[in-house]
C-alpha positions in Angstrom: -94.3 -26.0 -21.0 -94.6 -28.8 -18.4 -95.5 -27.9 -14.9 -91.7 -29.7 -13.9 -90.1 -27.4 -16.4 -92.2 -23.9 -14.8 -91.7 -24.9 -11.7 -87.9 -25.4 -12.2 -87.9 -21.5 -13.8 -89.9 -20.0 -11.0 -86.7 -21.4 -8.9 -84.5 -19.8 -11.3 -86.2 -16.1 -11.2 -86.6 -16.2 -7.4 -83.1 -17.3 -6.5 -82.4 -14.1 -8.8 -84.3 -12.3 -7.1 -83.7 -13.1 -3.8 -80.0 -13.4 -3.8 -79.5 -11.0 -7.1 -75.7 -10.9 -8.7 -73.7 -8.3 -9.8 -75.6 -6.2 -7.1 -74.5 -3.0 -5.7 -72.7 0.4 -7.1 -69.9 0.5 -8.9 -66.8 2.8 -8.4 -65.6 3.9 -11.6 -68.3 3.4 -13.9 -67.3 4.8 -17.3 -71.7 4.1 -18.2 -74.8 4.5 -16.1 -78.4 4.6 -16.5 -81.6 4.8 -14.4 -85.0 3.1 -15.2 -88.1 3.4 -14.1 -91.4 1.9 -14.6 -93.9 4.2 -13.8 -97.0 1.6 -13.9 -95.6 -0.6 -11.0 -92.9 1.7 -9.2 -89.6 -0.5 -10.2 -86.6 1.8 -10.9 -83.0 0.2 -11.6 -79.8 1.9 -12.0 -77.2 0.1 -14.4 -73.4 0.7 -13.9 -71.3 -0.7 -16.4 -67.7 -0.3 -17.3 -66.6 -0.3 -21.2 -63.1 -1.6 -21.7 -61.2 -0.4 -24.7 -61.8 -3.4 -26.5 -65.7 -2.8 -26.8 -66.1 -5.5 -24.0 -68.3 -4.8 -21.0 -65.3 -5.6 -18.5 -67.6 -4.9 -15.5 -71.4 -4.3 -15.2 -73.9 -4.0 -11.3 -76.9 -2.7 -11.0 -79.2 -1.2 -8.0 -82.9 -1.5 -7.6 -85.8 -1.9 -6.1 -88.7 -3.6 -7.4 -90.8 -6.5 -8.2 -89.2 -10.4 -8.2 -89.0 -10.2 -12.2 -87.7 -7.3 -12.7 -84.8 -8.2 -10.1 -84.2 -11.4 -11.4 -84.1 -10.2 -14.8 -81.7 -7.4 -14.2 -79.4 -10.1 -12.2 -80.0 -12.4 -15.2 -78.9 -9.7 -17.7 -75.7 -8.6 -15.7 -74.9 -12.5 -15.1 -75.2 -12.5 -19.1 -73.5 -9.6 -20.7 -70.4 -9.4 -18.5 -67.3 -9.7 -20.8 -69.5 -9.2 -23.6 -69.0 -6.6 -26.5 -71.6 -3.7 -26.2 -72.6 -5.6 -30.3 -73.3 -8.9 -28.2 -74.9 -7.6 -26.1 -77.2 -5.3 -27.9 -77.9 -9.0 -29.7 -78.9 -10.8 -26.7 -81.3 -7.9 -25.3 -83.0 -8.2 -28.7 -83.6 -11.9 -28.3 -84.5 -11.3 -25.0 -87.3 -8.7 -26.0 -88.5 -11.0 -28.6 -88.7 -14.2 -25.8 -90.6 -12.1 -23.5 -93.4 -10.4 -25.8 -93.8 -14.0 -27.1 -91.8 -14.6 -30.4 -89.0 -17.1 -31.4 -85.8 -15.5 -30.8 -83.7 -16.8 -34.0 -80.5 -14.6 -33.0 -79.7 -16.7 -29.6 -77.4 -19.3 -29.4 -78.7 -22.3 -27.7 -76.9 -21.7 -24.6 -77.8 -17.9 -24.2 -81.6 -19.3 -25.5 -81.5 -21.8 -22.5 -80.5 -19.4 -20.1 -83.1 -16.6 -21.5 -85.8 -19.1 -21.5 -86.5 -18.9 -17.5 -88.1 -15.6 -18.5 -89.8 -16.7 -21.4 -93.3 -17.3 -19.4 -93.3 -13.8 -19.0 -95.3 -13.0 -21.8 -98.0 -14.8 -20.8 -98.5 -11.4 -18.8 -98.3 -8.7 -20.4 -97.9 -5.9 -17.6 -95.3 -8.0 -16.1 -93.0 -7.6 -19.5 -92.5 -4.3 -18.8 -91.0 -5.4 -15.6 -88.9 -8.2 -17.5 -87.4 -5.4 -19.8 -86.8 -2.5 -17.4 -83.0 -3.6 -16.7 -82.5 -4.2 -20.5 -83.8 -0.7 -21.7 -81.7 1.0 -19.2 -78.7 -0.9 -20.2 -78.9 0.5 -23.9 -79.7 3.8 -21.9 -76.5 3.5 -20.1 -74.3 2.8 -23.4 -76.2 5.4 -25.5 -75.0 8.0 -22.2 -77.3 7.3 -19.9 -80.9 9.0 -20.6 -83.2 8.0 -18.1 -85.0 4.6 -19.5 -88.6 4.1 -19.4 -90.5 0.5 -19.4 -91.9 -0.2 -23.1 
């Protein structure tokens, strides 16, 4: 990756991070799930609301933590609203791939380019977990909201 192209995603994740979307609680959540990663101290609560269509009509999310895991969980909530709960299962399983290094074949370009500001992420390993906190606890919130660990 060229340093124009990094510097360009560091952008990205800190304009995430610093001015997160989807942020806040959400009356009449019908899903919700906490996370927490226990290594670094980032927890995340995902809200979401599941239309009768399968679609995620309405997802937020609280937090506090590190820039990526932030970004990423503004990233993911920018993402996956409007989605089915089957989409969006897809995308966290090309985003996990991106992140822990390997070639996500199940993205569409456009979700791929959008993913790909996190892909430098697994140059550091400690930092994935951080990356995939809001992701895990999304699947936490749909599967009736166990609390979601960092893995």
């Amino acid at each position: 990756m060229d340093d124009g192209l990094r510097e360009l995603y560091q952008e990205v994740i800190l304009d995430h991070s610093r001015h997160p979307r989807h942020y806040g609680p959400l009356d009449g959540a019908t899903h919700m799930g906490e996370g927490h990663n226990p290594l670094c101290g980032d927890r995340v609560k995902i809200y979401l609301v599941e239309g009768p269509d399968n679609r995620i009509a309405e997802i937020k999310f609280e937090g506090k933590g590190c820039a990526i895991s932030q970004a990423s969980a503004s990233l993911m909530t920018d993402l996956i609203q409007g989605r089915t709960v089957a989409e969006a299962e897809r995308l966290m399983g090309g985003f996990l791939e991106l992140v822990k290094g390997g070639d996500p074949a199940n993205l569409d370009e456009e979700d791929r380019e959008r993913l790909d500001v996190m892909a430098g992420v697994s140059a550091f390993p400690m930092r994935v977990k951080c990356a995939t906190l809001a992701w895990h606890t999304m699947k936490s919130a749909l599967e009736g909201g166990k609390t979601a660990k960092a893995s």
